[in-house]
Short mmCIF file of the C-alpha atoms (twelve columns), coordinates in Angstrom:
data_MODEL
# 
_entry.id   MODEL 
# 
loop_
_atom_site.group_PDB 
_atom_site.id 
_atom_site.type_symbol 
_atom_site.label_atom_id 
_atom_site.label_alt_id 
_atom_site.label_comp_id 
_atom_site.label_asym_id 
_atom_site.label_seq_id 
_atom_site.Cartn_x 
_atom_site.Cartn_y 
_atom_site.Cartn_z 
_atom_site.pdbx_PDB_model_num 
ATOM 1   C CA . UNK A 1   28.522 35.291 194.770 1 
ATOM 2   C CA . UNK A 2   25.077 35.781 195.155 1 
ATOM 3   C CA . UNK A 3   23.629 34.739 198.666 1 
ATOM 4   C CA . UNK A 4   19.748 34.228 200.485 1 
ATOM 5   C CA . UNK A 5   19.549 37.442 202.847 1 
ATOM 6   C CA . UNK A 6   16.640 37.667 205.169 1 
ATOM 7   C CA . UNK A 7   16.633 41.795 206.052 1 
ATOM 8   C CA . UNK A 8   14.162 41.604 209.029 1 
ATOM 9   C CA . UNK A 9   11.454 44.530 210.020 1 
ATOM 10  C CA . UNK A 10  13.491 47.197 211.829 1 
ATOM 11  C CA . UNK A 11  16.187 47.066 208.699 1 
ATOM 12  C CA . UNK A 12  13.172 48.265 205.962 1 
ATOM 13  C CA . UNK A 13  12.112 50.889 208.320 1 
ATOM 14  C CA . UNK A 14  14.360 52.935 211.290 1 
ATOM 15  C CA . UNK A 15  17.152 51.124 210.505 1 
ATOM 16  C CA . UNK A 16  18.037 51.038 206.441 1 
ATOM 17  C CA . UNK A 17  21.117 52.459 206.807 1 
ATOM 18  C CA . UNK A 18  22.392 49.020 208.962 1 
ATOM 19  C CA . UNK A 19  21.104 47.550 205.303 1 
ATOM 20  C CA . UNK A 20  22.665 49.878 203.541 1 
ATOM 21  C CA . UNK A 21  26.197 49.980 204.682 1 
ATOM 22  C CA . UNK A 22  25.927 46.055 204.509 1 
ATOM 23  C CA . UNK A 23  25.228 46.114 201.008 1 
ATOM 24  C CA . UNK A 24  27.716 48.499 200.342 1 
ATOM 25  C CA . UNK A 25  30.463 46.432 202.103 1 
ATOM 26  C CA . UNK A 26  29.750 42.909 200.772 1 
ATOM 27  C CA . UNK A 27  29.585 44.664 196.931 1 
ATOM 28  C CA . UNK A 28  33.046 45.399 197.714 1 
ATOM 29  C CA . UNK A 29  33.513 41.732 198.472 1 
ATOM 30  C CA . UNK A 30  31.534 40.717 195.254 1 
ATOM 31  C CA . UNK A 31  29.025 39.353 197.319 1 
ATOM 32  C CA . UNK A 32  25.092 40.119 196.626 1 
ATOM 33  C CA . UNK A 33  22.463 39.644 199.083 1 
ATOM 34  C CA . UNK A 34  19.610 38.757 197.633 1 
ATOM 35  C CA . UNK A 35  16.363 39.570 199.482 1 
ATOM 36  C CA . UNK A 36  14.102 36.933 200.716 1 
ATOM 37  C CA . UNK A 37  11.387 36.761 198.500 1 
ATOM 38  C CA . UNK A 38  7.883  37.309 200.501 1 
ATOM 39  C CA . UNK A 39  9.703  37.142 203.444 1 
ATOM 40  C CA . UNK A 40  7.917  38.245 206.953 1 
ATOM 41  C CA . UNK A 41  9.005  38.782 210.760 1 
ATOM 42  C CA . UNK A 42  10.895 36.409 211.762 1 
ATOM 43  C CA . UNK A 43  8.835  36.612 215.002 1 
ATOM 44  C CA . UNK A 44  11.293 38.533 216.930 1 
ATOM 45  C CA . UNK A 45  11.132 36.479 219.992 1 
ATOM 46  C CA . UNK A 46  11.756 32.611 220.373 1 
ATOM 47  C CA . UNK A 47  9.205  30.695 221.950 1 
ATOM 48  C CA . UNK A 48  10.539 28.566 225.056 1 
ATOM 49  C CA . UNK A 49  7.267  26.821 225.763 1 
ATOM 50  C CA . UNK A 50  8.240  23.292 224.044 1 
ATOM 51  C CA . UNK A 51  4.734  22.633 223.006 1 
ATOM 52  C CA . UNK A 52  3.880  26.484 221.613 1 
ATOM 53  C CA . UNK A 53  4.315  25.532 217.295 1 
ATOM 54  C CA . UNK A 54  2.371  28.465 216.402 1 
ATOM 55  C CA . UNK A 55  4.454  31.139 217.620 1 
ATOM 56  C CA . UNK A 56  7.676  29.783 215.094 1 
ATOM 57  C CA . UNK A 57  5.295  29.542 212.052 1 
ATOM 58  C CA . UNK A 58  6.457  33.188 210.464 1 
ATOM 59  C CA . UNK A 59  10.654 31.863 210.997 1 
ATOM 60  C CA . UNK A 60  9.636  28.458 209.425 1 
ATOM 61  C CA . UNK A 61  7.912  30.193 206.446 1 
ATOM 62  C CA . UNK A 62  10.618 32.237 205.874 1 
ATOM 63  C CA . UNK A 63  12.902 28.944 206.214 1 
ATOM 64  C CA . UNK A 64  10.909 27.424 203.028 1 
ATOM 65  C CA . UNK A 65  11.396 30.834 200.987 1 
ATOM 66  C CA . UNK A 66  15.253 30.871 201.892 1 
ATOM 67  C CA . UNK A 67  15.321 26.972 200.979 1 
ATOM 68  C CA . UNK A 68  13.948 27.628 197.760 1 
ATOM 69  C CA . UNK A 69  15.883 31.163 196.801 1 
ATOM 70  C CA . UNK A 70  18.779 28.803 197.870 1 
ATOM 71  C CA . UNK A 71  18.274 25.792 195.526 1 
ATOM 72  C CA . UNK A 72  17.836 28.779 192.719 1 
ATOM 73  C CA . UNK A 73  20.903 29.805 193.917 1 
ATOM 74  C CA . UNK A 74  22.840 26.883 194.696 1 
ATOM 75  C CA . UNK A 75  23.477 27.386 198.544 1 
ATOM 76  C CA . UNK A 76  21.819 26.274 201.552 1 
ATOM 77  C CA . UNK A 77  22.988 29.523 203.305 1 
ATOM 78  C CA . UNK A 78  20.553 32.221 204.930 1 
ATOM 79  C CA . UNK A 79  22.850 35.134 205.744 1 
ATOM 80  C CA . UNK A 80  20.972 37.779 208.676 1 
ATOM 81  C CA . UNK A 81  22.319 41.115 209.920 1 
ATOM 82  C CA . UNK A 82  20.120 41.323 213.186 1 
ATOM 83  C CA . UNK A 83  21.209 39.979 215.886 1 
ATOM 84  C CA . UNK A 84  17.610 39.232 217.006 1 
ATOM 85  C CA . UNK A 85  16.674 37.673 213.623 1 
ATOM 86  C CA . UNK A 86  19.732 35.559 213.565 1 
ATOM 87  C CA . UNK A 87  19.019 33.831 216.826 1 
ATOM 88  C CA . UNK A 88  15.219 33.223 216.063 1 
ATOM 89  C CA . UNK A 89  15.476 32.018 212.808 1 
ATOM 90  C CA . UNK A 90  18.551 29.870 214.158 1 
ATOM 91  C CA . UNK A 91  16.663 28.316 217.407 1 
ATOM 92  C CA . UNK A 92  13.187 27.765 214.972 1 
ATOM 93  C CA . UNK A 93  15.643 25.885 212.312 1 
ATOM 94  C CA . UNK A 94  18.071 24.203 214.935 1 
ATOM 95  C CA . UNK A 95  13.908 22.818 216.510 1 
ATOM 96  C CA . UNK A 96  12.910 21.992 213.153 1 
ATOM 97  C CA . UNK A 97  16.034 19.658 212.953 1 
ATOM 98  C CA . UNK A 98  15.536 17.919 216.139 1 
ATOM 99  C CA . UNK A 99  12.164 17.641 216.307 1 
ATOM 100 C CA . UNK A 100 10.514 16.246 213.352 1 
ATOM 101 C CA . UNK A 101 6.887  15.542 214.336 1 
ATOM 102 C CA . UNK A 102 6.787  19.228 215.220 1 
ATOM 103 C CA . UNK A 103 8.199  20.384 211.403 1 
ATOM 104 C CA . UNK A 104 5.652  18.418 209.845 1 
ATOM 105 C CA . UNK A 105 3.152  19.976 212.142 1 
ATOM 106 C CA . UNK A 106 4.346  23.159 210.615 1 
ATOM 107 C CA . UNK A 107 4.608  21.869 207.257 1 
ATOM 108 C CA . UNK A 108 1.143  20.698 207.071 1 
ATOM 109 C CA . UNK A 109 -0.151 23.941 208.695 1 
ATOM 110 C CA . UNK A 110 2.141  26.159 206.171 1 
ATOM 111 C CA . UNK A 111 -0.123 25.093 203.078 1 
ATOM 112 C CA . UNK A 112 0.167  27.632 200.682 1 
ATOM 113 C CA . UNK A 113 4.134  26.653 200.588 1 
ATOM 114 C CA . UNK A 114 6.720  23.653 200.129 1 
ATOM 115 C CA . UNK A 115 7.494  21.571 203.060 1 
ATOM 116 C CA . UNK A 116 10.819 22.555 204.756 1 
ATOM 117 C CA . UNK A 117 13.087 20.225 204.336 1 
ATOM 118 C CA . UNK A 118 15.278 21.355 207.420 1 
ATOM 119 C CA . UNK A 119 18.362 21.837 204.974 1 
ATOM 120 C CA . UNK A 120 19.149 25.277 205.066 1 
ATOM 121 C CA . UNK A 121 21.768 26.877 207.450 1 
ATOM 122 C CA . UNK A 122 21.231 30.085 208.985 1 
ATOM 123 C CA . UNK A 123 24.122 32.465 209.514 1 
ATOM 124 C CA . UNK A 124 25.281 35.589 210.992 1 
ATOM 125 C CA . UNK A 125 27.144 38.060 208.479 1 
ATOM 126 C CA . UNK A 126 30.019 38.308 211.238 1 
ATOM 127 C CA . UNK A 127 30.099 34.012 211.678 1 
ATOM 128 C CA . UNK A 128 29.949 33.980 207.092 1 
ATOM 129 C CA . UNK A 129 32.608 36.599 206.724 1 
ATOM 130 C CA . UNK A 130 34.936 34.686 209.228 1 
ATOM 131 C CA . UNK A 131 34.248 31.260 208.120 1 
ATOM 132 C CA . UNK A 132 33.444 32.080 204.141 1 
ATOM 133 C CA . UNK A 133 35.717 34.497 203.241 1 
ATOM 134 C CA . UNK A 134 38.117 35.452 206.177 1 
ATOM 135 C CA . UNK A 135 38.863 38.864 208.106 1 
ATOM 136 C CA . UNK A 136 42.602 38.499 207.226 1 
ATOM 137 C CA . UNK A 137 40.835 39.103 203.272 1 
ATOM 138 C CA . UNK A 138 38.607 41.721 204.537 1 
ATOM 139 C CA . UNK A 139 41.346 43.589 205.830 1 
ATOM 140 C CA . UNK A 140 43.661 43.360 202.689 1 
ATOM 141 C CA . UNK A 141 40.836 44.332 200.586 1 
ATOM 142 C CA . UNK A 142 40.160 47.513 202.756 1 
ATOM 143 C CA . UNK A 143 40.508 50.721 201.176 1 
ATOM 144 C CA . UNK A 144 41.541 52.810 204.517 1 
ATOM 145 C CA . UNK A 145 42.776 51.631 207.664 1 
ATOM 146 C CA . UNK A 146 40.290 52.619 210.852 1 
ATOM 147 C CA . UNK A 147 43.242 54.389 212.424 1 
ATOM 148 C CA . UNK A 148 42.990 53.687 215.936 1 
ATOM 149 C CA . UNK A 149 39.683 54.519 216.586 1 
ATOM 150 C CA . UNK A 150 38.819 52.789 219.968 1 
ATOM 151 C CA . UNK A 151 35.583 50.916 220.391 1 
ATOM 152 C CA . UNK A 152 34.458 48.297 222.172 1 
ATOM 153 C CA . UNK A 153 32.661 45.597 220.571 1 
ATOM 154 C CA . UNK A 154 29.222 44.911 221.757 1 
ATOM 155 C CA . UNK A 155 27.483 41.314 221.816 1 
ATOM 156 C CA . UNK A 156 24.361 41.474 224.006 1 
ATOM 157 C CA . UNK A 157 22.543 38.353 224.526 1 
ATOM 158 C CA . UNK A 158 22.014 36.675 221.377 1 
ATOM 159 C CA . UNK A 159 25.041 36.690 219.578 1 
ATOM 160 C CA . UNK A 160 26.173 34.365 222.373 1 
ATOM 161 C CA . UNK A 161 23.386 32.633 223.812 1 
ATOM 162 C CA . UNK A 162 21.821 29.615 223.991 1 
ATOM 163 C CA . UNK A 163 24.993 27.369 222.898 1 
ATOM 164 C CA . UNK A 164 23.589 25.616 219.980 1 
ATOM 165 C CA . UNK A 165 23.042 28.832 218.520 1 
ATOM 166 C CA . UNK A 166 25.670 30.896 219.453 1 
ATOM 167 C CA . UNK A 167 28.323 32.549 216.721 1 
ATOM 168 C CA . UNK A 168 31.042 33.556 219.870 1 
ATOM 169 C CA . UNK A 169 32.439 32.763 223.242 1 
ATOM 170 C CA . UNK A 170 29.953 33.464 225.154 1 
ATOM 171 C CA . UNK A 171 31.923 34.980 228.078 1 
ATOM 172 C CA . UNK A 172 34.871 36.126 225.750 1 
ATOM 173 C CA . UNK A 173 34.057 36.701 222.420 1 
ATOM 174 C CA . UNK A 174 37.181 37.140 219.686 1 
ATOM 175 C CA . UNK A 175 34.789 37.811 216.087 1 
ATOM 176 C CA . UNK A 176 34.427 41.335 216.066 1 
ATOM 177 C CA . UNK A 177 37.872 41.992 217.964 1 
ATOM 178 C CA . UNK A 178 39.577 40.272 215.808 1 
ATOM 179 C CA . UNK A 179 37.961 42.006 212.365 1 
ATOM 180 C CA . UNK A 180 38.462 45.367 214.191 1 
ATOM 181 C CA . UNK A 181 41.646 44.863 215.352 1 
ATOM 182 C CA . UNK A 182 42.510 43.786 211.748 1 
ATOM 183 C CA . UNK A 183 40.696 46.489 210.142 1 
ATOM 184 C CA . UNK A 184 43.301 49.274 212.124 1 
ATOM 185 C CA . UNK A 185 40.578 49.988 215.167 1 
ATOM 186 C CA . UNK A 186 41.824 49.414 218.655 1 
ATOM 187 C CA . UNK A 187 39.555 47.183 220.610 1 
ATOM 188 C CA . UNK A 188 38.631 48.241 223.922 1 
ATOM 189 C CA . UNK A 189 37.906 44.981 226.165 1 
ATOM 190 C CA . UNK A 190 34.945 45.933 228.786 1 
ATOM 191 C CA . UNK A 191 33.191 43.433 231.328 1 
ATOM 192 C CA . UNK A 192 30.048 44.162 229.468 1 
ATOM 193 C CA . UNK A 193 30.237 43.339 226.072 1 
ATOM 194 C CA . UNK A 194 27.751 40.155 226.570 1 
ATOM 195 C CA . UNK A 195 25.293 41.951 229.144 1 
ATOM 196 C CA . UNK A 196 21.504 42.503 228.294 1 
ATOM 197 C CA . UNK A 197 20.867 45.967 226.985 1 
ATOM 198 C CA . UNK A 198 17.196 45.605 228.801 1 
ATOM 199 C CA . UNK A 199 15.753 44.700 225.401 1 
ATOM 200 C CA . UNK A 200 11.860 45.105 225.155 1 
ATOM 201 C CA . UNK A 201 11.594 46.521 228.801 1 
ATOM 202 C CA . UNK A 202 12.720 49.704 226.895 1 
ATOM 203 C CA . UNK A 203 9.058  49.992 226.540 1 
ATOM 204 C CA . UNK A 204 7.266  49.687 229.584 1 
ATOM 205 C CA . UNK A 205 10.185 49.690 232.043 1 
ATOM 206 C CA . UNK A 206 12.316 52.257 230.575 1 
ATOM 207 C CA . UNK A 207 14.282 53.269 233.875 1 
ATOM 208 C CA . UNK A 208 15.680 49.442 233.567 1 
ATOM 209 C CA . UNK A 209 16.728 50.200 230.363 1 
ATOM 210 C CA . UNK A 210 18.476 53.990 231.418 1 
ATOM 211 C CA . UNK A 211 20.750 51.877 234.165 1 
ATOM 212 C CA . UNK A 212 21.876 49.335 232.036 1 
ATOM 213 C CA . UNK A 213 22.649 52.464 229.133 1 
ATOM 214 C CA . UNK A 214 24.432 53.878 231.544 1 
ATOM 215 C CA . UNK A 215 26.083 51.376 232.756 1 
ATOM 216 C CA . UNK A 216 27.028 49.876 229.486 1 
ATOM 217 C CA . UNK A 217 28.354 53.354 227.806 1 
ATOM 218 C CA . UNK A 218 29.822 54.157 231.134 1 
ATOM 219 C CA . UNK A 219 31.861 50.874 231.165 1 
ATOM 220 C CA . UNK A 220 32.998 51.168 228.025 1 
ATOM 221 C CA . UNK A 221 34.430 54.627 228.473 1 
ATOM 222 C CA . UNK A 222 35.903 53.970 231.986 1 
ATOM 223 C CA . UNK A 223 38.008 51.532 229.803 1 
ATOM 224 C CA . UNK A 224 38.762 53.608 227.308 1 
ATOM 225 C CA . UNK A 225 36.486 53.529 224.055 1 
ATOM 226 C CA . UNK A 226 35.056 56.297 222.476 1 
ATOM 227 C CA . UNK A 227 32.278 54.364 220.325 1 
ATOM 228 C CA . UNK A 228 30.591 50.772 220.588 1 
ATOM 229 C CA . UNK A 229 29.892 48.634 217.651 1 
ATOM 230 C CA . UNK A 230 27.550 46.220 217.637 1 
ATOM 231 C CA . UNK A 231 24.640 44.212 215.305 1 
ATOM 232 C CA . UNK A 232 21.003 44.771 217.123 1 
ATOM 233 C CA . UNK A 233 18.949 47.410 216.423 1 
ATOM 234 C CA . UNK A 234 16.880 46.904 219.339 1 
ATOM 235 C CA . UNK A 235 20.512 47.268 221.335 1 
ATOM 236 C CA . UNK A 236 21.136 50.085 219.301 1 
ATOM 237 C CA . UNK A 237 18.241 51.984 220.086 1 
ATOM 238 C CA . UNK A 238 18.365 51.120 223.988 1 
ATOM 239 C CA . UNK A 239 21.972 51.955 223.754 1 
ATOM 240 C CA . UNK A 240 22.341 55.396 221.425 1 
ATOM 241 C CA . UNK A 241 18.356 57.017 221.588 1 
ATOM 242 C CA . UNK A 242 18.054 56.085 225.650 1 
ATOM 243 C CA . UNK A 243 21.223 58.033 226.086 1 
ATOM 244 C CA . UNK A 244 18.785 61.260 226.209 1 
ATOM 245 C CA . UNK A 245 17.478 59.527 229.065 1 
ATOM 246 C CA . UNK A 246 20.274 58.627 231.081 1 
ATOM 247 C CA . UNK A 247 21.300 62.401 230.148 1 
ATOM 248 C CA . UNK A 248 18.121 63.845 231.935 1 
ATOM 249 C CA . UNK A 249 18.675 61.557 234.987 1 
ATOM 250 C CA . UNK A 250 22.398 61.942 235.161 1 
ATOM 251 C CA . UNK A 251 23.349 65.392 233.462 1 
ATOM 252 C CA . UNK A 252 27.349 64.585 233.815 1 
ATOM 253 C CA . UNK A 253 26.548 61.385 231.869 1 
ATOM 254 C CA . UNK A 254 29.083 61.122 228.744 1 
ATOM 255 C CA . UNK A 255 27.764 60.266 225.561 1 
ATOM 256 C CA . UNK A 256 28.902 57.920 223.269 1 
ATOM 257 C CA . UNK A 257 28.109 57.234 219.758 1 
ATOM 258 C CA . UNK A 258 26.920 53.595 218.766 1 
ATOM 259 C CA . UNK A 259 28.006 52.372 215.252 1 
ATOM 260 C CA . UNK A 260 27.017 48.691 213.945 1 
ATOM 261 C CA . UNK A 261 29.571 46.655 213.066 1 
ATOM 262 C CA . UNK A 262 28.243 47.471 208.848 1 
ATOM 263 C CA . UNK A 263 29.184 50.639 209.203 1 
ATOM 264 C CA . UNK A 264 32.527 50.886 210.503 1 
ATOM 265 C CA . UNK A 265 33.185 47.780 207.849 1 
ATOM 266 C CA . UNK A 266 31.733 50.280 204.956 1 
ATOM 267 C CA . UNK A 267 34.032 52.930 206.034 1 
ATOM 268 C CA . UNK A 268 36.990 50.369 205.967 1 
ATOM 269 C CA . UNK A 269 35.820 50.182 202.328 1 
ATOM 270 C CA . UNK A 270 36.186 53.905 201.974 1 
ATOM 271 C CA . UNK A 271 31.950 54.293 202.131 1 
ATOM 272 C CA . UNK A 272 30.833 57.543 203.963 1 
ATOM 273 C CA . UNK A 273 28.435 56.972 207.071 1 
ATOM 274 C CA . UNK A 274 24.765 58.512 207.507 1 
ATOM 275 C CA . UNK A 275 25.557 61.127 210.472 1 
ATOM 276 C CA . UNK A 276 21.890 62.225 210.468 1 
ATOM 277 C CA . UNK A 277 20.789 58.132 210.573 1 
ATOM 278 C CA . UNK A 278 22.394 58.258 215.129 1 
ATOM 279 C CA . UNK A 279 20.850 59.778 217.972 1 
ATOM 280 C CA . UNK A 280 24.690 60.660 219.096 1 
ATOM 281 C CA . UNK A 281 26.379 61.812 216.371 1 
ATOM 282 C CA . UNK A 282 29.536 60.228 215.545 1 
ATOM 283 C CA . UNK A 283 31.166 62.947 213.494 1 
ATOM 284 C CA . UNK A 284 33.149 64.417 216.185 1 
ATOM 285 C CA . UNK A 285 34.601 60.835 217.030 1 
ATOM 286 C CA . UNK A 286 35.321 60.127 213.376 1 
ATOM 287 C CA . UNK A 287 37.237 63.528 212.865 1 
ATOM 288 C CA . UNK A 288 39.210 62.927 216.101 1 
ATOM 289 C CA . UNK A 289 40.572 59.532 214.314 1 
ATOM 290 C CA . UNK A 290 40.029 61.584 210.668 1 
ATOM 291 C CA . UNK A 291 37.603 59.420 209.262 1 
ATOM 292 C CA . UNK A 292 35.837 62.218 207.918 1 
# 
């Protein structure tokens, strides 16, 4: 099966092996994601002003190049890995339903492209592998079982928020427990799975960002994980690299490495992980559970 995949920024540059591992685990499946031709940010952040059509130009573009991959392809599916991407692209296409004088504001603006016809549906790999081909199959094709190994599965905001958009419960989501739990992992339950990470204040407010680390990792372990899995990399990077920082602050602080979800799916499908690729390593966690 060969599916429209649009990779995002951070997954061609500090973040390939999120790409990687996905590619390794869906060729397991039989499933190729094929790149977005020409594809650029998605724009990273949606736009709430109602009136502001300029700032969802880049998703809409990338829209028309998934819409036309797709009719190549037979599929109106866009399948995204980010977390980020996946709610951007989602919001701009869920606007450019609803609102059609402001798609063919787009349209005419985009003119070096195809109108978008509104047609194509944008999903999350977790939302396509539950609805499309079914954890209960992921798990009997699985090469190794995860033996145990106790994380706690990691939403942040926008997995889970605004409702039209939204892949989970947003106040208790079952997706990745449920793939984990079938993959052989115990899944730790914590009361922050759906909390902000501090997203871009990792830049200018960074203490923010070291509280909420440390709060999130510190959850997690108080309830007994010893890794979190999740599918941002900006959440990834506030929640494994800022762990340096929390360490400086608070020198008892416990780390804890941060996997996304690709990963620990790859290693289900007996795929080694990039140790090198995390700020805490996870090789010591992976050994306790022999995974290495």
């Amino acid at each position: 099966m060969d599916i429209p995949y649009f990779p995002g920024c951070s997954l061609k540059s500090n973040t390939r092996y999120f790409e990687d591992s996905a590619r390794e685990f869906f060729a397991e499946l039989g499933i190729n994601l094929v790149e977005l031709p020409e594809w650029n940010c998605c724009g990273t952040v949606y736009s709430l002003t109602t009136d502001d059509i300029m700032r969802h130009i880049a998703s809409v573009r990338n829209l028309v190049h998934a819409q036309e991959l797709g009719k190549k392809l037979g599929t109106n599916k866009l399948m995204t890995l980010c977390a980020m991407c996946y709610n951007t692209l989602a919001q701009v296409n869920a606007l450019a339903r609803s609102r059609p004088d402001d798609l063919k504001t787009a349209n005419e603006f985009i003119d070096d492209l195809p109108d978008y016809e509104a047609q194509v549906e944008v999903v999350h790999a977790l939302s396509f592998l539950n609805e499309n081909v079914s954890f209960e199959k992921v798990a009997k094709l699985a090469k190794r079982k995860l033996n145990g190994l106790r994380v706690a599965p990691y939403y942040g905001c926008l997995l889970v928020r605004p409702e039209h958009v939204k892949i989970d419960d947003r106040e208790k989501p079952a997706l990745m427990p449920k793939l984990f739990g079938l993959l052989g992992a115990t899944v730790v339950d914590f009361p922050y799975s759906v909390e902000c990470c501090g997203s871009y204040h990792t830049v200018n407010m960074k203490d923010v960002v070291v509280e909420k680390t440390r709060t999130i990792i510190g959850s997690a372990r108080e309830n007994g994980a010893d890794a979190i899995v999740l599918s941002c990399p900006l959440c990834e990077f506030n929640l494994d690299e800022r762990q340096k920082d929390v360490r400086m602050k608070y020198p008892g602080f416990e780390r804890m490495p941060v996997f996304y979800f690709t990963e620990l799916l790859a290693l289900a499908m007996g795929k080694k992980i990039n140790m090198g690729a995390h700020y805490v390593s996870p090789e010591n966690v992976l050994k306790k559970y022999g995974l290495v």
